[in-house]
C-alpha positions as CSV (number, residue, x, y, z in Angstrom):
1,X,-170.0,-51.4,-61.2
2,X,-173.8,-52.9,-61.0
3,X,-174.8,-50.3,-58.7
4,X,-173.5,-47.4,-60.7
5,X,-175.7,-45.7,-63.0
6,X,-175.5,-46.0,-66.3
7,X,-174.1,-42.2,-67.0
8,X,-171.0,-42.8,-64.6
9,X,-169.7,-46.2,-66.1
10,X,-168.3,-45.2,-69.8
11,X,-167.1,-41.6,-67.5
12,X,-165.0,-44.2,-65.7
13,X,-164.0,-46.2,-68.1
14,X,-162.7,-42.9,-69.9
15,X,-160.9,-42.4,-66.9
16,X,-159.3,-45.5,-66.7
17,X,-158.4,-45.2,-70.3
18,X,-156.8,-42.0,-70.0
19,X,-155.0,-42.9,-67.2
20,X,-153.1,-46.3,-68.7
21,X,-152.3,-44.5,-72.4
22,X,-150.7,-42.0,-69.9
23,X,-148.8,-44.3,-68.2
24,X,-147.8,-46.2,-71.4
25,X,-146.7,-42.7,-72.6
26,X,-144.5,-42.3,-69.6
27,X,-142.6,-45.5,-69.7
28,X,-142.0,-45.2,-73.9
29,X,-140.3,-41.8,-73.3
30,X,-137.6,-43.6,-71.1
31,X,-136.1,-45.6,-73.5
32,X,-132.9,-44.9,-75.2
33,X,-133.4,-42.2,-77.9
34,X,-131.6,-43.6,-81.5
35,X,-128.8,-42.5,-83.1
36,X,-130.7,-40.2,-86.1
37,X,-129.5,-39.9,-89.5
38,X,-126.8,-36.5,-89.7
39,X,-129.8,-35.3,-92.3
40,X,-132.1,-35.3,-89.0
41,X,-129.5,-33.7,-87.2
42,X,-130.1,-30.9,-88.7
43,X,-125.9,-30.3,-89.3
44,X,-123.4,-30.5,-91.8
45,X,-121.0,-33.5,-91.7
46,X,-118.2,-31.7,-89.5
47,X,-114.5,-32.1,-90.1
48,X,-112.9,-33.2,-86.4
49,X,-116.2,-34.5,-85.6
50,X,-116.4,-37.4,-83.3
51,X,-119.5,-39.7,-84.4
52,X,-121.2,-42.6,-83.3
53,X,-122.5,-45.1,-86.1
54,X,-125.2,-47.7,-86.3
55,X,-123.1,-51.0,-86.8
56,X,-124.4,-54.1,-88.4
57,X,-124.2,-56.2,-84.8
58,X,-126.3,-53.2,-83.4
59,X,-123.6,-52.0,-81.6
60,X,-122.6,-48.7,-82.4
61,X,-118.7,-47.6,-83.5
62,X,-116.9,-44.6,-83.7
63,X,-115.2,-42.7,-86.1
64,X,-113.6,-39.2,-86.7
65,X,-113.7,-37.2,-89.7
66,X,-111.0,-36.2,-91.1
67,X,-112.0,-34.3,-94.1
68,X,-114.7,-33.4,-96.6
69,X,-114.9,-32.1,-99.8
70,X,-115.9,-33.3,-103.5
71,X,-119.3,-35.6,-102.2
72,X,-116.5,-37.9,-99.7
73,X,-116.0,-37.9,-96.3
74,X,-112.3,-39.1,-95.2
75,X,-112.2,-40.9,-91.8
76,X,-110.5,-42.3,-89.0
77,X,-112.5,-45.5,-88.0
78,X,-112.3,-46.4,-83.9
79,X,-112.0,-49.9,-82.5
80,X,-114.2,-48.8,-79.9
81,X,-118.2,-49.9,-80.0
82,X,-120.8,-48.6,-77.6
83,X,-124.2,-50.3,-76.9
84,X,-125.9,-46.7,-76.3
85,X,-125.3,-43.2,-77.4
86,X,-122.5,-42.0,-74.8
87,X,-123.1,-38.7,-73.6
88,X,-119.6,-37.7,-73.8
89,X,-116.0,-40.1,-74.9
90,X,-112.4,-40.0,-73.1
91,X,-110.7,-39.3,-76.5
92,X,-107.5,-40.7,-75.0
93,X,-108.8,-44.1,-75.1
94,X,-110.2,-43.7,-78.6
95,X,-108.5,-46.8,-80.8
96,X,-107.4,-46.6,-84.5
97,X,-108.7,-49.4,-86.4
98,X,-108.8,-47.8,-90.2
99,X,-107.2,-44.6,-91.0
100,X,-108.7,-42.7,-94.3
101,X,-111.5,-44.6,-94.8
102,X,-113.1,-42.8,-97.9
103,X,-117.1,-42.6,-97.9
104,X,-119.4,-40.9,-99.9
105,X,-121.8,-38.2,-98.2
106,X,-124.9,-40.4,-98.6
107,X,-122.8,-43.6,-98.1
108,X,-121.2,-41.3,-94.6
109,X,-125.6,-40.4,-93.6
110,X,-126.7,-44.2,-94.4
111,X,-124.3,-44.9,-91.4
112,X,-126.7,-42.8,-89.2
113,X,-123.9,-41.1,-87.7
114,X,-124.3,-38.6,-84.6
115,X,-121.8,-36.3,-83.6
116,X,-121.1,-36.8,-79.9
117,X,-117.3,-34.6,-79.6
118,X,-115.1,-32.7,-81.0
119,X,-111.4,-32.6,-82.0
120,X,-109.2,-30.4,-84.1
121,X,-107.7,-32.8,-86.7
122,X,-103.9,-32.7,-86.8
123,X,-101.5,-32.8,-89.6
124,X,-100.3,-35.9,-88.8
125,X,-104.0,-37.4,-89.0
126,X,-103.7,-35.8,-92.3
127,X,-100.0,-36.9,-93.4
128,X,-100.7,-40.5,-92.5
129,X,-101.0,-42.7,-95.9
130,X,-104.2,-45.0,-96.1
131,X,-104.4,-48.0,-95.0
């Protein structure tokens, strides 16, 4: 760069600076996208919904609602944990771990939930006492 005049040097340093915030710009966008709060979402907390939740371990788990009404959302809480968002789930190998858990609206969004299938609930999802 001695021999260059002094008009072309900050030109190429502008270069070279564009070019590596475009690179770092293509490798961020390739990361995992994270689960959004349902508020984010832009949708109403869905009744046979099949969500995804951020857990406490980072992991995420899975739960179906069941119902809503009144400020509470009644679900069926999954066994099964995910490390990403899953593009789509086998619901055959879904796992019952808590049926009718009762959560408020806002305690339902602080769970960051994202709605990832659907499946009609059935009456005996319904019928089945709490746990």
């Amino acid at each position: 760069m001695k021999n260059l005049s002094p008009m072309i040097r900050p030109a190429i340093c502008l270069i070279a600076i564009g070019f590596l915030t475009m690179i770092s710009a293509c490798n961020s966008s390739q990361q995992t996208e994270p689960v959004r709060p349902a508020a984010a979402q832009k949708s109403e907390v869905k009744s046979g919904g099949i969500y995804v939740y951020k857990g406490g371990d980072g992991s995420l788990g899975t739960l179906k609602v069941l119902a809503t009404g009144d400020g509470t959302v009644d679900v069926l809480l999954y066994k099964n944990r995910f490390q990403t968002v899953p593009r789509s789930i086998d619901l055959k190998t879904l796992e019952v771990n808590v049926k009718h858990e009762i959560l408020s609206v806002r305690g339902f969004q602080n769970w960051q939930p994202q709605m990832v299938a659907e499946q009609p609930v059935t009456k005996e999802e319904l019928a089945e006492p709490p746990q």
